[in-house]
C-alpha positions in Angstrom: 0.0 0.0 0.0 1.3 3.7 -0.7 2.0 5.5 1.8 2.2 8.8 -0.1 -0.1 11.5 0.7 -2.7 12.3 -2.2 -2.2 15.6 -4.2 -4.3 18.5 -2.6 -6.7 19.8 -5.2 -7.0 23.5 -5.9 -10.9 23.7 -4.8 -10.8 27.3 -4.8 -13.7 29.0 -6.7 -12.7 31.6 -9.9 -12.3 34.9 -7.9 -15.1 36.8 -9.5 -14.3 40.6 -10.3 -15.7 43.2 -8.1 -18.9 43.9 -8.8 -18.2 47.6 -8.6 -15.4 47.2 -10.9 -17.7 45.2 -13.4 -20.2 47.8 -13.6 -18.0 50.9 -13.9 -16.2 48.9 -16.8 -19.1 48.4 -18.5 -20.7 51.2 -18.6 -17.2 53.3 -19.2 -17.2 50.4 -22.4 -20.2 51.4 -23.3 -19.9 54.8 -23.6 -16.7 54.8 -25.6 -18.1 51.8 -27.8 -21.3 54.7 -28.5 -19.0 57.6 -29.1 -16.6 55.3 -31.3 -19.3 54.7 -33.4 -20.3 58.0 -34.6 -16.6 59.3 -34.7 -16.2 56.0 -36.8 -19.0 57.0 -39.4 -17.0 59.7 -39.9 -13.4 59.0 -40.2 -14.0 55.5 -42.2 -14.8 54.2 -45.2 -18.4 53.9 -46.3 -18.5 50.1 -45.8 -16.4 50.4 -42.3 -18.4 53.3 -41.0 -22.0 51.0 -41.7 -20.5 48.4 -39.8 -19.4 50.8 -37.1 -23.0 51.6 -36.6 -24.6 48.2 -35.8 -26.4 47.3 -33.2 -25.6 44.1 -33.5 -21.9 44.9 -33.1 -22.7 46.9 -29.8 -24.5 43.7 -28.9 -20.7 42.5 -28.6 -19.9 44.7 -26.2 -22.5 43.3 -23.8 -21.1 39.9 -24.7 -17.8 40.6 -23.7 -18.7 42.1 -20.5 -20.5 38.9 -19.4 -17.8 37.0 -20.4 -15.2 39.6 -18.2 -17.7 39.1 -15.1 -18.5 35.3 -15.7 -17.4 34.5 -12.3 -19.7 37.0 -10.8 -23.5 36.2 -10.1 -25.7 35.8 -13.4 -27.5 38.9 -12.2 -24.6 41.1 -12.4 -23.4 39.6 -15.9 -26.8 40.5 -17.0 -26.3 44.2 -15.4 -23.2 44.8 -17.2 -24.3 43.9 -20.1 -27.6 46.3 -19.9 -24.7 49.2 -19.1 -22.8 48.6 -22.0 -26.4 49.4 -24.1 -27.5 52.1 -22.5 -24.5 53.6 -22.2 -23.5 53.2 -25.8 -27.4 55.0 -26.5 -26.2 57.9 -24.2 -22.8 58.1 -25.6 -23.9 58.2 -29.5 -26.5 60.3 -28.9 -24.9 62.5 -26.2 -21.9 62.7 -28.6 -24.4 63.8 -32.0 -25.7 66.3 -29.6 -22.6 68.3 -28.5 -20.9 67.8 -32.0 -24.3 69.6 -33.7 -25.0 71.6 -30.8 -28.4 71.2 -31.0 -31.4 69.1 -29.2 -31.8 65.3 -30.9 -35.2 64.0 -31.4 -35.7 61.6 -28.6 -37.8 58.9 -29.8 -35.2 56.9 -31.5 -32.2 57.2 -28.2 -35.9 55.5 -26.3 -36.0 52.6 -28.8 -32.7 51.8 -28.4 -33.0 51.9 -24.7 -35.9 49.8 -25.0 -34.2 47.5 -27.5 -31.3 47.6 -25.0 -33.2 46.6 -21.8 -33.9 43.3 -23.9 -30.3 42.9 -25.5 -28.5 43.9 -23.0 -29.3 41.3 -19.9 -29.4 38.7 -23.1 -25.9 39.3 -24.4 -24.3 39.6 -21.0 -25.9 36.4 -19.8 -24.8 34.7 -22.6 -21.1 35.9 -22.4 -20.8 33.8 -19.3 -22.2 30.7 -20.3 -20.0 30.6 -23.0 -17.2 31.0 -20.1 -18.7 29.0 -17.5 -20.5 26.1 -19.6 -20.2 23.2 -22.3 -22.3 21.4 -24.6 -25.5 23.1 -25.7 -25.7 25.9 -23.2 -22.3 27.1 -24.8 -23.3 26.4 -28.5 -26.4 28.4 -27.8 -24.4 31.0 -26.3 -22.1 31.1 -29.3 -25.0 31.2 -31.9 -26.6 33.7 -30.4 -23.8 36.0 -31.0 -23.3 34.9 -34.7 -27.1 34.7 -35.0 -27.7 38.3 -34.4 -24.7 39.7 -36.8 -26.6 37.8 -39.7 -29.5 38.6 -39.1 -28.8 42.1 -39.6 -26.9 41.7 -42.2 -29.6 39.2 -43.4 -32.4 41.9 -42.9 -30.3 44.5 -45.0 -30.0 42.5 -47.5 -33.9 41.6 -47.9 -34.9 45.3 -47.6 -31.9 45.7 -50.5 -33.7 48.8 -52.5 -33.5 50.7 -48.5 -29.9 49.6 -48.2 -28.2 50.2 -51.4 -25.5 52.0 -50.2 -24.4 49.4 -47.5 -24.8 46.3 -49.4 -21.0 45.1 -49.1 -21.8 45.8 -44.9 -24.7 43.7 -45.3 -23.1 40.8 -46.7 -19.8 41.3 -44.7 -22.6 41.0 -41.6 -24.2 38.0 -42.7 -20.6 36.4 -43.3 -19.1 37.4 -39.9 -22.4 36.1 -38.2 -21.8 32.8 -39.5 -18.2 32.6 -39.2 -18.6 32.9 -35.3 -20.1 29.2 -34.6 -17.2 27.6 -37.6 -14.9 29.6 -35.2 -15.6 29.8 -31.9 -18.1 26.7 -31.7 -16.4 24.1 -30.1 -13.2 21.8 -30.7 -14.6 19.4 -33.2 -17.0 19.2 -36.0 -19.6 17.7 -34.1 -19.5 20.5 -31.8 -19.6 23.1 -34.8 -22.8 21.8 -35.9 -24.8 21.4 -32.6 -23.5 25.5 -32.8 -24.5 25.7 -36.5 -28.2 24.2 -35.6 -28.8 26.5 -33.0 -27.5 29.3 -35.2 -30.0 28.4 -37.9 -32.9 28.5 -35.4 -31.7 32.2 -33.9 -31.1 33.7 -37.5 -34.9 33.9 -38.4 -35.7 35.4 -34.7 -33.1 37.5 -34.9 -34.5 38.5 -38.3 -38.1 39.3 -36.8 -35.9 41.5 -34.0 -34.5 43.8 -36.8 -37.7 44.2 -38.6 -39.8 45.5 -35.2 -37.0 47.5 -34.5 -37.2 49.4 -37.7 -40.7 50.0 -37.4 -40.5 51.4 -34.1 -37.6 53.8 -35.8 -39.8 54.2 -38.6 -43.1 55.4 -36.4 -41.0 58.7 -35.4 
């Protein structure tokens, strides 16, 4: 019989990052992600400049903050992922403001919120399941992420004769949104197409997203 002592296991839990920390990051992210985006329409090319003003890109943001607070409650993730939205709202539109030094029209900054309030908890939550899961919780959380890129670029590209001038952002869109589950969904094929399956399920819901979004825009 050995008599050596077994190895001690590291048991200790991922030290989650303050939540204080997590929420100032976010919403400092946020801000800078809304201001980059209209300095970005600016200084870019056409095609670069569209894709700078996505909300489907700022839907990253909350992503990544979820995934930098995985560790943290699912509650918080969810918070620091609504701060990244709002604050991107208040930073674009606060921004447009001060540049034209004039008053905005606030009924599309509320739709955003609103849009936001929903994207926001959604994104975050699903930047820490894909740290802090496997299987299908992280290939859902992975197509969500590609799902909604394509599906703007997929709605774009359906309302073509609104969206001639950003066509080439439209498809580069739809081609980013599906290169994120070949990419990031899992170490094999098999686990690329349980990613791939969800994705295809997301895409058309994602799709439906867009289209009340632009009516709400479009009711101003």
């Amino acid at each position: 019989m050995s008599t050596e002592p077994a190895p001690v296991q590291d048991t200790a839990p991922e030290r989650a990052v303050p939540l204080w920390a997590l929420f100032v990051l976010s919403g400092t992210g946020g801000l800078i992600v809304g201001i980059a985006t209209m300095v970005a329409q600016g200084l870019l090319p056409d095609a670069a400049a569209w894709l700078a003003n996505s909300g489907a890109v700022w839907s990253v943001a909350a992503f990544a903050a979820g995934a930098a607070g995985a560790a943290a409650r699912p509650w918080a993730c969810a918070v620091a992922g609504l701060l990244t939205q709002w604050c991107a709202v208040v930073g674009y539109y606060g921004f447009t403001s001060l540049l034209w030094l004039g008053a905005q029209d606030l009924w599309a900054p509320l739709v955003w919120m609103a849009c936001g309030a929903l994207a926001g908890p959604l994104f975050g939550l699903a930047g820490a399941v894909w740290r802090n899961r496997d299987g299908w919780w992280r290939a859902g959380a992975v197509a969500l992420l590609g799902a909604v890129l394509a599906a703007e670029g997929v709605f774009k590209l359906v309302n073509w004769e609104h969206f001639t001038h950003m066509l080439g952002t439209a498809w580069t869109q739809a081609l980013l949104g599906l290169a994120v589950p070949l990419l990031f969904g899992g170490r094999g094929w098999a686990d690329r197409a349980r990613t791939l399956a969800v994705f295809a399920v997301l895409v058309p819901l994602g799709l439906g997203f867009f289209v009340l979004a632009d009516l709400a825009v479009a009711a101003s």
